[in-house]
Each structure stands twice: as structure tokens, then as C-alpha cells.
C-alpha positions as a Python dict, from the first residue, in 0.01 Angstrom:
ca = {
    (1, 'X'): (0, 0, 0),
    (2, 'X'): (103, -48, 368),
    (3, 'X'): (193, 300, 564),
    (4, 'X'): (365, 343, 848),
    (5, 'X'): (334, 645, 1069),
    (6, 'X'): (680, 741, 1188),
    (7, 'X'): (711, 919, 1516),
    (8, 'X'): (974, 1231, 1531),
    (9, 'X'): (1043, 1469, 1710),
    (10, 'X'): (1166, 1794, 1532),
    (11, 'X'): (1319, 1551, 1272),
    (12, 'X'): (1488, 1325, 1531),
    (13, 'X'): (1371, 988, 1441),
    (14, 'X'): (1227, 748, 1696),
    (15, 'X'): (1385, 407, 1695),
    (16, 'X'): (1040, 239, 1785),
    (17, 'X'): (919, 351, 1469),
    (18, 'X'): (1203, 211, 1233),
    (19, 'X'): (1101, -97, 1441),
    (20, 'X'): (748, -83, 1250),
    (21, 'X'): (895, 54, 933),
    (22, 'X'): (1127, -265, 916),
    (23, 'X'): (817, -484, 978),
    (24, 'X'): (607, -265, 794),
    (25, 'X'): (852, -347, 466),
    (26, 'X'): (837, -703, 543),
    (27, 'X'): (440, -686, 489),
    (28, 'X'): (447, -514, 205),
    (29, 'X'): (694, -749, 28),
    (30, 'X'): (455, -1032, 119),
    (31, 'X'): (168, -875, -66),
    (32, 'X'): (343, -720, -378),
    (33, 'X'): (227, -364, -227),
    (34, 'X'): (450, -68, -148),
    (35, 'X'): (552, 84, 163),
    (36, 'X'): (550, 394, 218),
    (37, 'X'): (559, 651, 544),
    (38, 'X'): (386, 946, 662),
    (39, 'X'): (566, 1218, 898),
    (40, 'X'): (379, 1488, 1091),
    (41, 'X'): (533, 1868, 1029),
    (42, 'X'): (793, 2011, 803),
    (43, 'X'): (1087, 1924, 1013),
    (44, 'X'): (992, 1560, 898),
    (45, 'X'): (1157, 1578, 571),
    (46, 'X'): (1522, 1554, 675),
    (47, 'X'): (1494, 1230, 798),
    (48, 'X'): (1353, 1073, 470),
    (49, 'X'): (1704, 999, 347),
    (50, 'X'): (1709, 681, 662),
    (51, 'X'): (1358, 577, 574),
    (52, 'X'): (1413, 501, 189),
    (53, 'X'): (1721, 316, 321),
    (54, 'X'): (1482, 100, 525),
    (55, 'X'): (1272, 44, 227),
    (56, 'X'): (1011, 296, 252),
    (57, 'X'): (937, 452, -116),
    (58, 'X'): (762, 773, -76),
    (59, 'X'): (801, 991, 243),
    (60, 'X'): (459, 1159, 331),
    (61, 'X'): (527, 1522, 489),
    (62, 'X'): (190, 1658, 650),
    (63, 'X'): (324, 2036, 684),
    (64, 'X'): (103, 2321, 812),
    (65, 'X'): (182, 2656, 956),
    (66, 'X'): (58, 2512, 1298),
    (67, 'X'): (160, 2190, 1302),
    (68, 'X'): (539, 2250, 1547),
    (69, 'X'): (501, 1988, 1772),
    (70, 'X'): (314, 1631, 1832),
    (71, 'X'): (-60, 1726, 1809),
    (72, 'X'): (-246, 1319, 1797),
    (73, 'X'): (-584, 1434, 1670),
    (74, 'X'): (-419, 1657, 1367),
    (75, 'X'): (-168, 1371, 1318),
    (76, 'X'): (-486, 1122, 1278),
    (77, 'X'): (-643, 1353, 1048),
    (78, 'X'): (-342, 1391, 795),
    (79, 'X'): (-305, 1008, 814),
    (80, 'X'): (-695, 947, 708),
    (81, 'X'): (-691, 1229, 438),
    (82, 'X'): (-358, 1019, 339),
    (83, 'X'): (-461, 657, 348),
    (84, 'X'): (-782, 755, 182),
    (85, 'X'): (-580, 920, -111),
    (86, 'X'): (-347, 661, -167),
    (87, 'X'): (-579, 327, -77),
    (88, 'X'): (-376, 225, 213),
    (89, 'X'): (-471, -155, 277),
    (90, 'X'): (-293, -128, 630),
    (91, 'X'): (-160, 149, 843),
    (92, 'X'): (83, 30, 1072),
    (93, 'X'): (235, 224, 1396),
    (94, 'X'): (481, 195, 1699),
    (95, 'X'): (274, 32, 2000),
    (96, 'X'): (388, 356, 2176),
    (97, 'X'): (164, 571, 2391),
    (98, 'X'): (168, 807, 2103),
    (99, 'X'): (148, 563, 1819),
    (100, 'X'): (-137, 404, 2021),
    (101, 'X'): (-310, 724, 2044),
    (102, 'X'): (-247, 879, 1739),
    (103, 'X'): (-434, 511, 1595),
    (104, 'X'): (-690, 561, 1819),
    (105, 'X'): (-815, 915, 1682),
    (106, 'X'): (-783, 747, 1330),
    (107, 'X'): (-1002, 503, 1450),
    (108, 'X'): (-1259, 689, 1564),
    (109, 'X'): (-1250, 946, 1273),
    (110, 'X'): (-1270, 670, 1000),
    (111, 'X'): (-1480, 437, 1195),
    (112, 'X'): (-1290, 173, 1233),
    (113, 'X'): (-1125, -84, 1459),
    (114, 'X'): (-773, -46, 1620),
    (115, 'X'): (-622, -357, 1706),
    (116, 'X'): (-338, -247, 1920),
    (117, 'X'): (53, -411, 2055),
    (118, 'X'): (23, -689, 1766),
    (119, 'X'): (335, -927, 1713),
    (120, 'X'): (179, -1095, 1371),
    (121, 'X'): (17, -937, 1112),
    (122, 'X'): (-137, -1136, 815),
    (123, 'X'): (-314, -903, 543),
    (124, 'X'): (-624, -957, 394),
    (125, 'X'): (-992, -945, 386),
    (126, 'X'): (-1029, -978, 706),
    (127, 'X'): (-712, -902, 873),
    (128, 'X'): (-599, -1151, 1077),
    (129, 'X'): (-369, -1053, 1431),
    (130, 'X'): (-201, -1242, 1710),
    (131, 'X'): (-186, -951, 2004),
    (132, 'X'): (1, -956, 2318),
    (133, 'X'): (-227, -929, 2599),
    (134, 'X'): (-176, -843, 2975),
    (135, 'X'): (171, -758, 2932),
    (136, 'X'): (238, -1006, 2702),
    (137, 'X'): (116, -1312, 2959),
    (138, 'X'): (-169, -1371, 2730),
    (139, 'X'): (-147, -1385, 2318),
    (140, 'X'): (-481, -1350, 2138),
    (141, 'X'): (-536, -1433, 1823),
    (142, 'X'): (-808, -1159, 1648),
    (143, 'X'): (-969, -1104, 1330),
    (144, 'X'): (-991, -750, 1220),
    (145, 'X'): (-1241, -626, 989),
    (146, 'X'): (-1281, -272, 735),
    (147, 'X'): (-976, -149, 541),
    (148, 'X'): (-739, -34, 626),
    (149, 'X'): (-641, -223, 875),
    (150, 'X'): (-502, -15, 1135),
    (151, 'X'): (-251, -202, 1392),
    (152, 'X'): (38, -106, 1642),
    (153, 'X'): (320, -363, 1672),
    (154, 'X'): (448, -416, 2021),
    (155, 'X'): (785, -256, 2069),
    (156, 'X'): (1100, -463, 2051),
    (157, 'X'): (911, -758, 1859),
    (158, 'X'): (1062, -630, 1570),
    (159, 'X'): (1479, -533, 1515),
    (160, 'X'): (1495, -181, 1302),
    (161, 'X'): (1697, -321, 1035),
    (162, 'X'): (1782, -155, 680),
    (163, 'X'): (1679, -313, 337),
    (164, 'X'): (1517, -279, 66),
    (165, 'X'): (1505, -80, -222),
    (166, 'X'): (1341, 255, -141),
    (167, 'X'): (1421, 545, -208),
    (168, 'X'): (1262, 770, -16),
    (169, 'X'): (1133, 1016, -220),
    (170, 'X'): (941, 1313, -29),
    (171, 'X'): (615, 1409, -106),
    (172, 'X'): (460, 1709, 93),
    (173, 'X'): (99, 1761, 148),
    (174, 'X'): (-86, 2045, 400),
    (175, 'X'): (-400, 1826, 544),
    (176, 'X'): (-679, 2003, 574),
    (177, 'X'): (-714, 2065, 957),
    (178, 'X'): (-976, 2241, 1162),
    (179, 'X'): (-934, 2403, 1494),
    (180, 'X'): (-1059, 2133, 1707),
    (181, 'X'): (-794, 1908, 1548),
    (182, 'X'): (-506, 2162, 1706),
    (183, 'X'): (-694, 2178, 2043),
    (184, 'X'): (-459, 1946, 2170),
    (185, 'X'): (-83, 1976, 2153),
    (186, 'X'): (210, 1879, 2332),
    (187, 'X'): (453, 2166, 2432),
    (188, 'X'): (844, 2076, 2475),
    (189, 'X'): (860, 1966, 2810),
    (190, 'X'): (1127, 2039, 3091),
    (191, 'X'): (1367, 1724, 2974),
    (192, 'X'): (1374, 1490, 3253),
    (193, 'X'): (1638, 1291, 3024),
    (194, 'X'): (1902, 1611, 3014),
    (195, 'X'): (2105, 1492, 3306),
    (196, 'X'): (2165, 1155, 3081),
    (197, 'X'): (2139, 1257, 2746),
    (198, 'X'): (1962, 897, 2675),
    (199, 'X'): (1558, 867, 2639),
    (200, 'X'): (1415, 571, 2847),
    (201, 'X'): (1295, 389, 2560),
    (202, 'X'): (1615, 404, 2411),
    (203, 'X'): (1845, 343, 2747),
    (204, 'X'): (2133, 71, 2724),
    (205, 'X'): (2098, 94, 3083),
    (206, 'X'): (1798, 136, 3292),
    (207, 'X'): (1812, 233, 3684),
    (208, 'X'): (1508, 135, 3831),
    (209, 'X'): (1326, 208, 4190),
    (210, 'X'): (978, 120, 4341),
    (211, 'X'): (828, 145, 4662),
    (212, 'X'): (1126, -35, 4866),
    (213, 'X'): (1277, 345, 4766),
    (214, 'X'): (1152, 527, 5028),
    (215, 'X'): (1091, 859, 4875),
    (216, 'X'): (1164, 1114, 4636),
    (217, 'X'): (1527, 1199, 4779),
    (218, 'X'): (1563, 796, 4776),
    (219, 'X'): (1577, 826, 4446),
    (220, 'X'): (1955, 1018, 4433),
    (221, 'X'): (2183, 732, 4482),
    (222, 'X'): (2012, 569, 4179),
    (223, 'X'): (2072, 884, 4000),
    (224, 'X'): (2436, 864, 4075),
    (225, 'X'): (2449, 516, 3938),
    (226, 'X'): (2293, 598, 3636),
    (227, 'X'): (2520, 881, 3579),
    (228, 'X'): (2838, 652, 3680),
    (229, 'X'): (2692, 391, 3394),
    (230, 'X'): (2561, 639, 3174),
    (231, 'X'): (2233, 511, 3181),
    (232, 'X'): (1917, 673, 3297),
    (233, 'X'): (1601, 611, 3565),
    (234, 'X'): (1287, 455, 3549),
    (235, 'X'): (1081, 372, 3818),
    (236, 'X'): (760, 171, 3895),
    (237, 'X'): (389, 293, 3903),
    (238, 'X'): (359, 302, 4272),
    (239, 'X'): (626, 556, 4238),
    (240, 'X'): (449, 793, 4000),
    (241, 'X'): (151, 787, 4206),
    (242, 'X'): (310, 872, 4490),
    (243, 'X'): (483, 1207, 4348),
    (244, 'X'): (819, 1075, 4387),
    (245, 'X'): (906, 1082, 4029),
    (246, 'X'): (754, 1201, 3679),
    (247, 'X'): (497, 985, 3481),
    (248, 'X'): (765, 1004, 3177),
    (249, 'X'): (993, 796, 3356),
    (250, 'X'): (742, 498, 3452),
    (251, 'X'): (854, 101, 3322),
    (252, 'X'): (512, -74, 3250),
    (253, 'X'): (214, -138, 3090),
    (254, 'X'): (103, 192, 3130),
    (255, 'X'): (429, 344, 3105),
    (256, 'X'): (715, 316, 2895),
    (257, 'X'): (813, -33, 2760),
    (258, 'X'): (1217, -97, 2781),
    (259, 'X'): (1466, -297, 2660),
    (260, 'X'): (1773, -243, 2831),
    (261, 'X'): (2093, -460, 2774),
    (262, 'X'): (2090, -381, 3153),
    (263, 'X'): (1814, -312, 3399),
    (264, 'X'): (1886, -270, 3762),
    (265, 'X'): (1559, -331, 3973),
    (266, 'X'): (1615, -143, 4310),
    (267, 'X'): (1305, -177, 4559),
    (268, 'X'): (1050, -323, 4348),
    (269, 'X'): (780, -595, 4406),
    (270, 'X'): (699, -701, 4023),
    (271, 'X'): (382, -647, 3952),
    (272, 'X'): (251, -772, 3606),
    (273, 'X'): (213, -457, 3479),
    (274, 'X'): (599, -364, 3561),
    (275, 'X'): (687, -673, 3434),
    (276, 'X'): (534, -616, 3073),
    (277, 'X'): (709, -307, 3058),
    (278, 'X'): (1118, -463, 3162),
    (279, 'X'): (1088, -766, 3053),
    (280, 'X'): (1260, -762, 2744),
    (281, 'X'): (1596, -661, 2913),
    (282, 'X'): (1930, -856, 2859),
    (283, 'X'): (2010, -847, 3159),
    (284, 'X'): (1829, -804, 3498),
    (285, 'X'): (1955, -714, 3857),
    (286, 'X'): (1686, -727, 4090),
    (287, 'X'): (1805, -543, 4504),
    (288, 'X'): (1522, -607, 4723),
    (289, 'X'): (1471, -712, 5093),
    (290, 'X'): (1208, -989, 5019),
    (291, 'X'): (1346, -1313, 4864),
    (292, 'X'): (1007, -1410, 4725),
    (293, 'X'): (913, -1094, 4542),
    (294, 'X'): (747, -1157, 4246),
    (295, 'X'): (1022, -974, 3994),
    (296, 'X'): (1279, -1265, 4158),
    (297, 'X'): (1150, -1478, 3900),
    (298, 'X'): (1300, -1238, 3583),
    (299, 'X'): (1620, -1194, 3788),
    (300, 'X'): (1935, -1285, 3603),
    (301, 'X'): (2139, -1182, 3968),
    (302, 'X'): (1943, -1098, 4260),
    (303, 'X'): (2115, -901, 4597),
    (304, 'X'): (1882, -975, 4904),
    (305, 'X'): (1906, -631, 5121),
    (306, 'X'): (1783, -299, 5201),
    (307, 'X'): (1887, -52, 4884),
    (308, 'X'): (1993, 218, 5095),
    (309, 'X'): (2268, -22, 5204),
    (310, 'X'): (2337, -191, 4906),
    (311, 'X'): (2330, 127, 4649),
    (312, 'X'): (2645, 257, 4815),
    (313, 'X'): (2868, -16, 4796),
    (314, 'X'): (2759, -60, 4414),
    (315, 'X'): (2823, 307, 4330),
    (316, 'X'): (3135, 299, 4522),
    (317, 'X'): (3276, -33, 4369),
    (318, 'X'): (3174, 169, 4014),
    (319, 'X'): (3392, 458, 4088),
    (320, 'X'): (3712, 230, 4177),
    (321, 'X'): (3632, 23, 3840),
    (322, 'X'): (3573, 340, 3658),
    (323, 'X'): (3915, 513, 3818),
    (324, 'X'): (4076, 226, 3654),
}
């Protein structure tokens, strides 16, 4: 049986994880196994309705009276009480930072080996994995031993597509969960998506800045052009570290990976690890001052000028376009 771990939040399904669900499916089909799912808290169960119509047969609820919001160690003890139970052969997750994590724990409760941001799976005894490395300027090709094989798929490899013929049937459990597994939980943050109603992961459009910025208060022309385009802002790592902006709105290997249909780079260099994280965009528009910068080289349009010039006359040209 392959099982995927879905990622929700209060039954609000994350589209990286119907990413791994759809390639989840296609693994099971090529082994004659089922696929199934496992979601962490009660509020999990609405959304099992859009799993079975992405081919996922039985939807795994792990409800307890303390389990009301993302908790990675509990979430990694439900899924090895689970895979256990049922004889998972692989358990498959987002290559989020939480699908990453929550593997991690699993990995270190069951003793076993995590092979993390795969693009190719191939069941079997061993498992055999073709990883993207360094931002995805390096693919490795690994063997994984011990069942179940427990791998993260990078995100965006795979399109969340529906099929099969699952049905989705839900079948609660209450893990059994100690203390120490509740130790650590996340508690709902202030939103720094409410001003766009749009997560980053799951932006159309992306507004970007880095160091050419300047500062925090830099940072509110590109806020008014992601507002005019109804996108939302990301920003580099040199950003985060400097205070300017929140960690939850990082692009990068250490951030949030994105696939815009538009990104718009404003001030920033291109380092690798901002690269693995924007890469997959549509469409990129790269402002910066210095010609040879490496991010030039992913530019699909590139302005050569300061952004606190060229910002303006962008978000002014969007109003008269938007005013018709």
C-alpha cells in the first residue's frame, strides 16, 4: 500500500500535497497496491470527498482531543502507528518544509532513512530514487533501503490531477500520543498573506525583492504592485536575515519553493539557493542595476535600473491599464 500524508490546514487542502497524492496514485497503479492517505486532526475529514476523486481509497483521520493545529512529531507518530498497521510499502509526502519535517520525525522514530525532494520513485526491495540536489543543479540517483520507503517529491514535479477510482472512504483512528509528542505545535500565526488573500506557494503572481531593496519600507511599492496584480511578496534570504521581511515569505532552498505564472525579481543577485526556489516560474522579470547578475540568466525580460525608479513607472502604467 503506498500512503500519502496530506498537509491541511483546518481542512483546507494544500495543493502541494494533491501534487504527491496524484504521483502517489501513479505508484500504486504500477505495483497493483492501493493508495491511500492519512490526515492529521478531525477537521481532516471534510476534505476526503477531493482525495477519493484523486484516487486515494481510504482517508486516514488521526483525531485526538489535542491534536488543533500542525504538531510534526505527533503527525510522525500517527503516520508510524498507521503504516505499521496497514504494511505501508512507501510513504510518500510534499517536499515541503513541513512534509520534510514531518518525514524526518518518522524517520527517526522508525529508524529509517528519509530520502528527501525526489522526482522518480521506483518501488522495491531496495527502493530506488533520482533526487534533486542543490536546488535542482545536481540529480542523484540513490538507493534506499528498509520498508517503507519514506520519500518527499519535489514540489511542482508533479501536476495535481484527478483520476482514478477511489472513493475515499474515511476511516478515523486516535494514535496513541504521549506528551513529548505535543511539545511542539504550531499556533495560527498573524497572516502575513491577509492583505492578498493568496499563500506564496500557491501565488499566480509573485513580487519579489532582495538586497538591491534597500530596506524594510523599500519593500511598499512592491506591495502596491502585488496588490494592483493581485499577487503577493516574496523576497530573498538576504532579506530575512536582515529583518526586513518575515521568514514565511522567503523564495529558496531554504524557503518556500514557487511556481508563479509570473515572478517579478526586483533587486536581487541570484544566488543558487534563490534560484532553486523561482525557478519553476512561467514567466520571469528580473529589475536590477547590474547587467551581469547572476538571476539575468533565468530572465524571460530584464529592466536594467535602480527599483526605486523603475517600481513607479510599473505601478503607475498598471493603474492606467487597470482604469481601462
Amino acid at each position: 500500500m503506498v500512503l500519502v500524508l496530506v498537509d491541511h490546514d483546518h481542512g483546507e487542502l494544500d495543493e502541494l500535497s494533491l501534487q504527491a497524492v496524484t504521483y502517489g496514485r501513479e505508484l500504486a497503479a504500477s505495483t497493483g497496491e492501493q493508495l491511500e492517505a492519512l490526515l492529521v486532526g478531525a477537521d481532516g475529514s471534510g476534505v476526503a470527498g477531493v482525495l477519493g476523486e484523486h484516487g486515494v481509497a481510504t482517508v486516514h483521520v488521526a483525531a485526538h482531543d489535542r491534536l488543533t493545529d500542525y504538531a510534526p512529531v505527533a503527525a510522525a507518530r500517527a503516520a508510524s502507528e498507521l503504516a505499521e498497521r496497514t504494511g505501508a510499502t512507501v510513504v510518500l509526502a510534499a517536499g515541503t518544509p513541513r512534509g520534510n519535517e514531518v518525514l524526518a520525525h518518522l524517520g527517526a522514530i522508525t529508524d529509517l532513512p528519509v530520502a528527501a525532494d525526489c522526482v522518480k520513485i521506483t518501488p522495491g526491495s531496495p527502493t530506488q530514487v533520482v533526487r534533486a540536489r542543490w536546488g535542482g543543479s545536481l540529480i542523484e540517483e540513490a538507493t534506499l533501503h528498509g520498508s517503507p520507503a519514506l520519500v518527499s517529491v519535489v514540489p511542482h514535479t508533479f501536476t495535481a490531477e484527478p483520476g482514478g477510482d477511489g472513493k475515499g472512504e474515511v476511516a478515523e483512528f486516535t494514535p496513541d500520543l504521549s506528551e513529548a509528542d505535543l511539545v511542539v505545535m504550531a499556533k495560527p500565526a498573524a497572516a502575513a498573506e491577509e492583505s492578498s488573500g493568496v499563500s506564496l506557494a500557491d501565488a499566480k503572481i509573485v513580487v519579489s525583492g532582495g538586497r538591491g531593496v534597500g530596506s524594510a519600507e523599500g519593500f511598499a511599492p512592491l506591495e502596491e504592485l502585488a496588490g494592483l496584480l493581485g499577487g503577493t511578496i516574496g523576497c530573498s534570504r538576504v532579506v530575512t536575515g536582515n529583518g526586513w521581511r518575515p521568514h514565511t515569505e522567503q523564495v529558496g532552498q531554504t524557503g518556500t519553493k514557487v511556481a508563479p505564472d509570473l515572478y517579478i525579481a526586483c533587486g536581487i543577485s541570484g544566488a543558487t539557493q534563490h534560484i532553486a526556489g523561482c525557478r519553476n516560474a512561467k514567466t520571469m522579470i528580473v529589475i536590477n542595476t547590474d547587467p551581469d547578475a547572476p538571476i539575468m540568466g533565468y530572465a524571460d525580460y530584464a529592466i536594467i535600473g535602480d527599483v526605486g525608479k523603475v517600481l513607479p513607472a510599473i505601478i503607475e502604467e498598471t493603474r492606467k491599464a487597470k482604469a481601462g
